[in-house]
N, C-alpha and C positions, 0 to 999 in steps of 0.2 A: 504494500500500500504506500502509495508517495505520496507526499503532501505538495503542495505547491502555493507558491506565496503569493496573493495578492497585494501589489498596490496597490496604495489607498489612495483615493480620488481624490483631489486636493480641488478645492471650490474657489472660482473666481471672483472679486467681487466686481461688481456691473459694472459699467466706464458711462461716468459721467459727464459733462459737456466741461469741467472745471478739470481735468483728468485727460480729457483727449484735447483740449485747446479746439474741439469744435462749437464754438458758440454762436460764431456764426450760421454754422448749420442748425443749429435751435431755432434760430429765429426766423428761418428758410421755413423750416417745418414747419413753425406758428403760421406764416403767411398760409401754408398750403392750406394745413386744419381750418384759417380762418376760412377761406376760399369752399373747401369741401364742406363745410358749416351748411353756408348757403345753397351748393346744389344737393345736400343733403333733403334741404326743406322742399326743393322744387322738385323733386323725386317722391319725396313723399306723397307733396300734390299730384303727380301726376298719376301714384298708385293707389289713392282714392280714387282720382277719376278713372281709372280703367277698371276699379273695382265695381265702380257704379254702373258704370257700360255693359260689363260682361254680367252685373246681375240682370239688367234691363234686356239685355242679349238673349240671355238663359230663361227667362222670366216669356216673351214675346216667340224665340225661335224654338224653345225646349232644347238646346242644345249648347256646349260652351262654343265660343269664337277662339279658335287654334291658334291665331295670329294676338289676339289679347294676352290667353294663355301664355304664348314664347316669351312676348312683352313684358309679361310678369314674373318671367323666368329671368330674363335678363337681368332686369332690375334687380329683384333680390338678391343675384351674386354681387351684382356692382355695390347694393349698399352693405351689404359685408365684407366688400372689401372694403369700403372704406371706412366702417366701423373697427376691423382690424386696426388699416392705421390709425385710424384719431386714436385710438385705445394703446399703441405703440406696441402691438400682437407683431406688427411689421415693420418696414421701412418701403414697402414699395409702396409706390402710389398708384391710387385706381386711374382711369380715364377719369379726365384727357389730360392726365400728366403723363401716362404711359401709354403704348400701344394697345389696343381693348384686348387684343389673341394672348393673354397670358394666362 
């Protein structure tokens, strides 16, 4: 029977903007947050009103609209990612600070 030694994991502690001399990149970040703030809110609005649609859709045609459906598909990735970053879960930024294909 052999025993074998494990290293023991030694914990980093986090690097913060006074640590990496990036402060300017803080305040990049702040801009963006503020910026995604606001399409946050118009996203929102817009997935009310397509919620409204497609009840009114489903209510009149008896069936969903496919294209509302993707609509609301899309969305809700977009606003998790960008929930991710304001939340700092990330670093990447959602559309249209990035390419949407990520």
């Amino acid at each position: 029977m052999t025993h074998e030694t494990v290293a023991p994991q030694v914990l980093e502690e986090p690097k913060t903007a006074e640590k990496t001399g990036n402060n300017d990149n803080i305040w990049m970040r702040g801009l963006f947050m503020l910026i995604l703030i606001v399409l946050f809110g118009v996203a929102e609005f817009l997935l009310g009103l397509a919620a409204v649609i497609q009840f009114f859709w489903m209510l009149i045609g008896k069936e969903k609209n496919e294209m509302i459906s993707d609509f609301g598909k899309d969305l809700a990735a977009w606003l998790a990612k960008v929930a991710e970053f304001q939340t700092g879960v990330t670093e990447d930024k959602p559309f249209p600070f990035t390419r949407r294909a990520q």
